[in-house]
PyMOL CGO cylinders between C-alpha atoms (Angstrom):
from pymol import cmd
from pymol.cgo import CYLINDER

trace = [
    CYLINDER, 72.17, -215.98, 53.62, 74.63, -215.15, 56.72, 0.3, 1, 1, 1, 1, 1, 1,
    CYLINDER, 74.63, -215.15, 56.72, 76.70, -212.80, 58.17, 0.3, 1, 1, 1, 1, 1, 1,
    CYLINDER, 76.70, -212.80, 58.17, 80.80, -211.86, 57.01, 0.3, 1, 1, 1, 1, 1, 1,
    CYLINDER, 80.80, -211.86, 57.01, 81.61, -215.07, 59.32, 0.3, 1, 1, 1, 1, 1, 1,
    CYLINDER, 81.61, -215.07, 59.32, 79.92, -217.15, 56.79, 0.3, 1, 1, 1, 1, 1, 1,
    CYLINDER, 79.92, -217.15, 56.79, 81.55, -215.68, 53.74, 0.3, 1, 1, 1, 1, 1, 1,
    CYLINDER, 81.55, -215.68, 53.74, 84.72, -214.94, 54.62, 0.3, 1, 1, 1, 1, 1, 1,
    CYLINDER, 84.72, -214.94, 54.62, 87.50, -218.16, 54.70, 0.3, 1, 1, 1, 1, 1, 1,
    CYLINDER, 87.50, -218.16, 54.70, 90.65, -217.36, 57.02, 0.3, 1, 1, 1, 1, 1, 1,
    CYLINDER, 90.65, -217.36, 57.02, 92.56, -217.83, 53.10, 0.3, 1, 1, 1, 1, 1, 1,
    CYLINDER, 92.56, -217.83, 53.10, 91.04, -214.46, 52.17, 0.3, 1, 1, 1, 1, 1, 1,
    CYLINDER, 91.04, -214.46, 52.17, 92.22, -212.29, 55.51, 0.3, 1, 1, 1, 1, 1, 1,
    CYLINDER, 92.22, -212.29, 55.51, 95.05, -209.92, 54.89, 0.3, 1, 1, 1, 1, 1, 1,
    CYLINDER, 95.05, -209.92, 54.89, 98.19, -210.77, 56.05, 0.3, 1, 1, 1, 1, 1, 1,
    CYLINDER, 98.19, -210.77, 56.05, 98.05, -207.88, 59.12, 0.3, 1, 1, 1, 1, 1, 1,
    CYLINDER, 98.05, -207.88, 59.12, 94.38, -209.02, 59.93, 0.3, 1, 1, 1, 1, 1, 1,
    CYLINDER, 94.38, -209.02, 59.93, 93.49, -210.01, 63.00, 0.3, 1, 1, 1, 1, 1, 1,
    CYLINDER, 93.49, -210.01, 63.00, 90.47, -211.75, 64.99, 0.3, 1, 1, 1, 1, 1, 1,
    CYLINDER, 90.47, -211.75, 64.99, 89.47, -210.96, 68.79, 0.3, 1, 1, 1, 1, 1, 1,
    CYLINDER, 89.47, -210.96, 68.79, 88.56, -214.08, 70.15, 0.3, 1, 1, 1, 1, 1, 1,
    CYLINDER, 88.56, -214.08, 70.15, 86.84, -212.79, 74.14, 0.3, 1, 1, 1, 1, 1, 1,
    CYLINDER, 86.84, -212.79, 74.14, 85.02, -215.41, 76.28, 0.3, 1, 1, 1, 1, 1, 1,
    CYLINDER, 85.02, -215.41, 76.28, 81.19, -215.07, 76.55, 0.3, 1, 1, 1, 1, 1, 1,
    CYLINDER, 81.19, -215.07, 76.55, 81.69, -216.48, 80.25, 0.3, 1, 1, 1, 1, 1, 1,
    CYLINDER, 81.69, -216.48, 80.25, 85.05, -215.35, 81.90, 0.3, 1, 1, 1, 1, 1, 1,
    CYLINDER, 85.05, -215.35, 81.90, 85.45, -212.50, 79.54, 0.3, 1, 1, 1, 1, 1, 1,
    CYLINDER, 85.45, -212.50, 79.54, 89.40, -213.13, 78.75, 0.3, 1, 1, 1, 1, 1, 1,
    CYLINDER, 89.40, -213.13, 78.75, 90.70, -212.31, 75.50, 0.3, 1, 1, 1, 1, 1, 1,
    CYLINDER, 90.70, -212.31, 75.50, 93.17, -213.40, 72.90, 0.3, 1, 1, 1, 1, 1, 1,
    CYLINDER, 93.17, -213.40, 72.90, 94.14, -212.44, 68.93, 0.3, 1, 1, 1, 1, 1, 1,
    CYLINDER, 94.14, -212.44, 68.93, 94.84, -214.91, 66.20, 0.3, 1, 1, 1, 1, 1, 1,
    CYLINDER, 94.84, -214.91, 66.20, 96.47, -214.06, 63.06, 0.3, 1, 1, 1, 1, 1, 1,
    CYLINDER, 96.47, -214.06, 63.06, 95.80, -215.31, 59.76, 0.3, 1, 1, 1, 1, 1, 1,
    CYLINDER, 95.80, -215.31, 59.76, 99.42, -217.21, 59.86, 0.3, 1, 1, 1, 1, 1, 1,
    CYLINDER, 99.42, -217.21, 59.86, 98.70, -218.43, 62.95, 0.3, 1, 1, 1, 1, 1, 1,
    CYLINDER, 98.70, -218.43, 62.95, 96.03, -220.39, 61.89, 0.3, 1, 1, 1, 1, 1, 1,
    CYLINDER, 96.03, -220.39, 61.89, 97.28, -221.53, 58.92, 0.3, 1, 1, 1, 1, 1, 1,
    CYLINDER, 97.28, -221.53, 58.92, 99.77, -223.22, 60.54, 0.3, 1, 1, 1, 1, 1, 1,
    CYLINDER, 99.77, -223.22, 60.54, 97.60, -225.41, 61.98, 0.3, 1, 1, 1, 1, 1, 1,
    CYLINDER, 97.60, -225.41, 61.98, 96.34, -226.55, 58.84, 0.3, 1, 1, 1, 1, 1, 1,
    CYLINDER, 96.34, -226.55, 58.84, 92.97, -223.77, 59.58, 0.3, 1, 1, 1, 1, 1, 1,
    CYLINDER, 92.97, -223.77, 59.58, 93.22, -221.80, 55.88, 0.3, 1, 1, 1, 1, 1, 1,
    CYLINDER, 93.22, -221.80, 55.88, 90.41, -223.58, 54.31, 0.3, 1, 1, 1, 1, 1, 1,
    CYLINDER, 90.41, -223.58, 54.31, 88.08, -223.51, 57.09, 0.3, 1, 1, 1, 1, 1, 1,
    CYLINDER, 88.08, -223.51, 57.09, 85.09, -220.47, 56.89, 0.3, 1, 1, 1, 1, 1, 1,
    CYLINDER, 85.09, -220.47, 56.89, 85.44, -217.99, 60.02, 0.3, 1, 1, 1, 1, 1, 1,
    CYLINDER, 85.44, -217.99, 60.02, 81.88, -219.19, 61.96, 0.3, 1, 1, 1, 1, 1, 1,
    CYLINDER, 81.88, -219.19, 61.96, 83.52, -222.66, 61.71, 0.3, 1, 1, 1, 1, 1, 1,
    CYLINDER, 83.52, -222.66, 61.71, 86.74, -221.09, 63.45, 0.3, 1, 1, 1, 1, 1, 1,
    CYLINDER, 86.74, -221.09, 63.45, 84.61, -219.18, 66.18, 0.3, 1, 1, 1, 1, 1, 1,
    CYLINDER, 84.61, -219.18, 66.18, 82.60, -222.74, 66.84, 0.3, 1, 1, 1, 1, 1, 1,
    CYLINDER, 82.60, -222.74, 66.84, 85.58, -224.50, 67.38, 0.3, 1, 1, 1, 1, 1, 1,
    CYLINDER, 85.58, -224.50, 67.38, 87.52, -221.64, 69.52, 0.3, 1, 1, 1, 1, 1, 1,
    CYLINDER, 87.52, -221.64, 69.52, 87.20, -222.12, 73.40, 0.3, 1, 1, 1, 1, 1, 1,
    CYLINDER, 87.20, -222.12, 73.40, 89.05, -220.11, 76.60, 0.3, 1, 1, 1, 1, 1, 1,
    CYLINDER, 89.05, -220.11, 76.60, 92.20, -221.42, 77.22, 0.3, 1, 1, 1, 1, 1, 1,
    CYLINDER, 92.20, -221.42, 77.22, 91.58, -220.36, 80.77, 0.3, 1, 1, 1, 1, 1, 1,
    CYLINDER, 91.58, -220.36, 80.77, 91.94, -223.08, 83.16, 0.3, 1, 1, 1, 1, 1, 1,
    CYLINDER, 91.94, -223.08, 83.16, 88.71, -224.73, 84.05, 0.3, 1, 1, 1, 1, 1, 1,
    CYLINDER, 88.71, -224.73, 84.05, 86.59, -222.37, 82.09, 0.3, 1, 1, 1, 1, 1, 1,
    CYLINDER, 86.59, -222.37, 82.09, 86.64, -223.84, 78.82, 0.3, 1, 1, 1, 1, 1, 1,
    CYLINDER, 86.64, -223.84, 78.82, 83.68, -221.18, 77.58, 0.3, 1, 1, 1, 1, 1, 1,
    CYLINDER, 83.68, -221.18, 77.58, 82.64, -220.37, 73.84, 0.3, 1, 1, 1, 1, 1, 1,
    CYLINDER, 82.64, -220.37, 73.84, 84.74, -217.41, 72.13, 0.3, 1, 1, 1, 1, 1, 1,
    CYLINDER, 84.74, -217.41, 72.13, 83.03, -214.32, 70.21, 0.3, 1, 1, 1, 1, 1, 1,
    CYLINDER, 83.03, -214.32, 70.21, 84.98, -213.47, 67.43, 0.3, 1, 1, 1, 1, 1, 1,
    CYLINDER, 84.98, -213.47, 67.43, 85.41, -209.93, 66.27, 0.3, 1, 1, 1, 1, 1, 1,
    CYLINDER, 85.41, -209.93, 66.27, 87.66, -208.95, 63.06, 0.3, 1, 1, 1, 1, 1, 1,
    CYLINDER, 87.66, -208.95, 63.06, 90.27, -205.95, 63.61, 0.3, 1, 1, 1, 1, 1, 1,
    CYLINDER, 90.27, -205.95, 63.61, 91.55, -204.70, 61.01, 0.3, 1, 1, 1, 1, 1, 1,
    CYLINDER, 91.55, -204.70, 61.01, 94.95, -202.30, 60.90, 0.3, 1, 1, 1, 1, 1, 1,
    CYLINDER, 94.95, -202.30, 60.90, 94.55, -200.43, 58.05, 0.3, 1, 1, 1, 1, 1, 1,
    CYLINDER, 94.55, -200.43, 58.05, 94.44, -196.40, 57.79, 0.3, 1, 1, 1, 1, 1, 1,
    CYLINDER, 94.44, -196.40, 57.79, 91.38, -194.90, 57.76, 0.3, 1, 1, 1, 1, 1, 1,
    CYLINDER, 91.38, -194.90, 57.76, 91.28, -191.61, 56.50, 0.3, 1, 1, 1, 1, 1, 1,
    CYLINDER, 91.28, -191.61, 56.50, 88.59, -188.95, 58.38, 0.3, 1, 1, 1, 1, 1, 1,
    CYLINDER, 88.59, -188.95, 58.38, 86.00, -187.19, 55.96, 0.3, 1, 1, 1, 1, 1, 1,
    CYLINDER, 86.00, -187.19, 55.96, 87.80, -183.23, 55.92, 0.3, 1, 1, 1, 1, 1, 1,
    CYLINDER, 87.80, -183.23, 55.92, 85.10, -181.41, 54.40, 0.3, 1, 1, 1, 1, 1, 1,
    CYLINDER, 85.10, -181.41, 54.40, 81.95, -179.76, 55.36, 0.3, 1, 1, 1, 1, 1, 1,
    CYLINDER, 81.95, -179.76, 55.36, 79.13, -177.52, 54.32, 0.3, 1, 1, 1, 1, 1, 1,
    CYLINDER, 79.13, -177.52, 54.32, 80.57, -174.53, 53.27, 0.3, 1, 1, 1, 1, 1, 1,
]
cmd.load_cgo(trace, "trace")
């Protein structure tokens, strides 16, 4: 049993999906796209494995990345209300 990191492969992402990577130690940030990482050869893997292999492309830093999915579609607001 696990979390939507361990069920999810980067194959079943939308096309406009996209992951937050941020440094647990220097706090930078940086967004990969699903065609991004399948071009280098990344489609198959599950999205923990992704997030255990990311690491800051900061120089000298080199810290583990926290992954966060963002997602751009609409969301519509509930309009309704007790009437």
């Amino acid at each position: 049993m696990g979390g939507w990191k361990t069920r999810l492969r980067v194959s079943d992402l939308a096309d406009d999906d996209r992951l937050e990577l941020l440094c647990r130690k220097c706090g930078q940030s940086r967004y990969l796209g699903k065609a991004e990482l399948e071009a280098r050869n990344a489609g198959h893997l599950y999205l923990d494995e992704v997030e255990r292999r990311a690491m800051c492309r900061v120089f000298a830093c080199k810290g583990r990345m926290r992954m966060a999915l963002i997602r751009s579609h609409k969301v519509s607001a509930f309009i309704g209300g007790m009437a």
